[in-house]
C-alpha positions in Angstrom: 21.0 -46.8 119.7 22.2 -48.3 122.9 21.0 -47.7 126.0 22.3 -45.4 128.3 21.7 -42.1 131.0 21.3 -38.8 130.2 23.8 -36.5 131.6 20.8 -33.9 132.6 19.9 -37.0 135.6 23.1 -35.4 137.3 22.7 -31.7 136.9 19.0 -32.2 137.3 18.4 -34.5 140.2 21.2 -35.7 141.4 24.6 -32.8 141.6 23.0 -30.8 144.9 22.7 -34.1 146.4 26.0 -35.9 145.6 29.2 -36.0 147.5 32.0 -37.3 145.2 35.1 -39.2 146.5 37.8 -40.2 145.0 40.0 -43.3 146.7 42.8 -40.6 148.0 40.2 -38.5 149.6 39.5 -41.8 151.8 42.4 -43.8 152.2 43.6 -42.6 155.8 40.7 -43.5 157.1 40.6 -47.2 155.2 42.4 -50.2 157.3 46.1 -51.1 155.6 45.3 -53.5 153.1 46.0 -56.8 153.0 45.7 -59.4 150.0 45.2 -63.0 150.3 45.8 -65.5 147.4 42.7 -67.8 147.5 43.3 -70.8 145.3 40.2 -72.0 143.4 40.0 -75.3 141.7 39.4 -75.2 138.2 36.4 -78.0 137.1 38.1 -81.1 135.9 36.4 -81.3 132.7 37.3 -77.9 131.8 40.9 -78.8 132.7 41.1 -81.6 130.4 39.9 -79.4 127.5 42.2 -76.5 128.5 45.0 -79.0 128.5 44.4 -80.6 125.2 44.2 -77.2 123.3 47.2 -75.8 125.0 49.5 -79.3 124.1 48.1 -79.1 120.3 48.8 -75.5 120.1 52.1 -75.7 121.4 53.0 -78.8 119.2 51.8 -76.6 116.2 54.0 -73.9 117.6 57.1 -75.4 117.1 56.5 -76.4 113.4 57.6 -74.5 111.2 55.6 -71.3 110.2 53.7 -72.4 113.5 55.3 -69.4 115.6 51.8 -66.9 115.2 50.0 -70.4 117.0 51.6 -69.6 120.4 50.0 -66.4 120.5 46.6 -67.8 119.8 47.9 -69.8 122.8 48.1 -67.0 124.9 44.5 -65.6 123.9 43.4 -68.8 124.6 44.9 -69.6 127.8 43.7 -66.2 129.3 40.0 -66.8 128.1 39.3 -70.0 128.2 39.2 -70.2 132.2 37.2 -67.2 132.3 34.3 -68.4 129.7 34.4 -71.3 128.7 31.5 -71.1 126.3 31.1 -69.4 122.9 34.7 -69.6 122.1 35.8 -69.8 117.9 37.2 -72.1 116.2 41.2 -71.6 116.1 42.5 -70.9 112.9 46.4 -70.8 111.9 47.0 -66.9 111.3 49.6 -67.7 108.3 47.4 -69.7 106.4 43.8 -69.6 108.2 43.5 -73.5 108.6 41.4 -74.0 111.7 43.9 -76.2 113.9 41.3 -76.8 116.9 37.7 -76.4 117.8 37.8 -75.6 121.4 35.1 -77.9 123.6 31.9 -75.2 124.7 30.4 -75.7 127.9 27.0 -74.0 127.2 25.9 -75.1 130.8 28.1 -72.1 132.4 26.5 -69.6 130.5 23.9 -69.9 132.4 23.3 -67.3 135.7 22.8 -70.2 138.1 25.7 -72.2 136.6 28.8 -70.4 137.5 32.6 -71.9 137.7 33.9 -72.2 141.2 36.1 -68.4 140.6 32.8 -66.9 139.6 31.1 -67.4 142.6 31.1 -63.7 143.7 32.1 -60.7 141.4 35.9 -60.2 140.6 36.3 -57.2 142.4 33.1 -57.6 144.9 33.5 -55.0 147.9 32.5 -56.4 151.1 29.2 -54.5 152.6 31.0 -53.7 155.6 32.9 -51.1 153.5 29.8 -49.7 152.3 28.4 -49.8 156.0 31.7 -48.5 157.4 31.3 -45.5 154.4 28.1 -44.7 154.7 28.5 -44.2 158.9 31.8 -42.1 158.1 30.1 -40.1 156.1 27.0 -39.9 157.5 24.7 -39.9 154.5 21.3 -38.0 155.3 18.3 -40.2 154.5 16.9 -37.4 152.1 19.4 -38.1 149.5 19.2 -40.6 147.0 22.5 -42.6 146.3 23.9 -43.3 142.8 26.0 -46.1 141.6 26.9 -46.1 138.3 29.1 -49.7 138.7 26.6 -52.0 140.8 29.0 -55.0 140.8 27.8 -57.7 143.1 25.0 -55.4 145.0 27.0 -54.9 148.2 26.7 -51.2 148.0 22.5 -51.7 147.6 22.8 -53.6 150.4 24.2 -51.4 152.7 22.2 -49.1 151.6 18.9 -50.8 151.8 20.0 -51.6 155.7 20.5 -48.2 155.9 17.2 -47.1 154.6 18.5 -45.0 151.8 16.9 -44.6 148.2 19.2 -45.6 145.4 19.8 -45.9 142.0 21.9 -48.5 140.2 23.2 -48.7 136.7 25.4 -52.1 135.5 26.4 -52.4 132.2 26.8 -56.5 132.0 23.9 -58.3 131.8 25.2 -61.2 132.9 26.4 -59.2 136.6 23.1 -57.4 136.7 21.3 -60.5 137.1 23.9 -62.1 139.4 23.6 -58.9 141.2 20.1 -58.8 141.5 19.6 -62.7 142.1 22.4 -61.8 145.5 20.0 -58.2 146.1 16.9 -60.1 146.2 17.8 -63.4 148.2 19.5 -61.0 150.7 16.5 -58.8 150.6 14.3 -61.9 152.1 16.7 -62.8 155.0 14.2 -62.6 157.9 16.3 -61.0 160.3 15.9 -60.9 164.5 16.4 -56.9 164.1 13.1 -57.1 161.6 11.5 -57.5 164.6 12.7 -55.4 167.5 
């Protein structure tokens, strides 16, 4: 059985204590947004790989009875970028030859190991909306906050600063323990207001 929450934790403990938002009941008050395209450079080595892959796949392609290969092209080109570990051997869907074994870099599997993009969580909030939330909203210190999608920790940030109890729940595995290496290096920041 996998792990999970009962539902009771919300009904029992939690629903006289919870305010819940949705993004429209917020968005007046939220600055107008603005992206910014951040380039990142992609690790050479993982480049060269990438590359090699993508020319035999698209070589393959353009054989005949190679048209199902450009797909596996897209699947790869999508992932391989993302995780460039455990990836499977590629196999030609019409007949189930493997035409490529893509190169694994085991060493970015590892939590203290990450690609350049993967530096913070894909969609990391910045604490100062959490801040900025939990001032607009005025939170009273008696209630205990829930997040069900902990992310990169700014939210337990925030609300460690502002001496709330909390809860957090994150599926991954792999972002719990980026998000609790960030909570707990943040956590021992001597700061100059520690002491006034």
């Amino acid at each position: 059985m996998a792990p999970g929450i009962s539902p009771l934790i919300f009904t029992d403990y939690l629903l006289d204590r919870a305010v819940f938002l949705d993004l429209s009941d917020m968005s007046r008050f939220l600055p107008e947004l603005r992206e910014n395209v951040v380039t990142i450079p992609t690790e050479k080595e993982l480049v060269s790989s990438y590359n090699q892959i993508v020319k035999r796949l698209k070589e393959l392609g353009r054989q005949k009875g190679g048209f199902g290969l450009l797909s596996k092209m897209l699947q790869f080109s999508l992932s391989y970028s993302d995780k460039p570990y455990g990836q499977q051997e590629i196999r030609n869907p019409s007949d189930g030859s493997v035409v490529c074994i893509p190169q694994s870099y085991e060493e970015y599997r590892n939590v203290d190991t990450l690609l350049n993009k993967e530096k913070k969580h894909p969609t990391q909030k910045p604490v100062n909306l959490y801040r900025w939330l939990l001032q607009k909203y005025r939170i009273p210190s008696s209630w205990k906050l829930l997040d069900t999608h902990v992310g990169s920790a700014s939210s337990l940030i925030a609300f460690h600063e502002a001496g709330l109890q909390f809860v957090e729940f994150e599926k991954d595995k792999y972002m719990y323990e980026l998000s609790y290496k960030r909570y707990a290096e943040e956590m021992a920041q001597i700061r100059l207001t520690d002491f006034l």
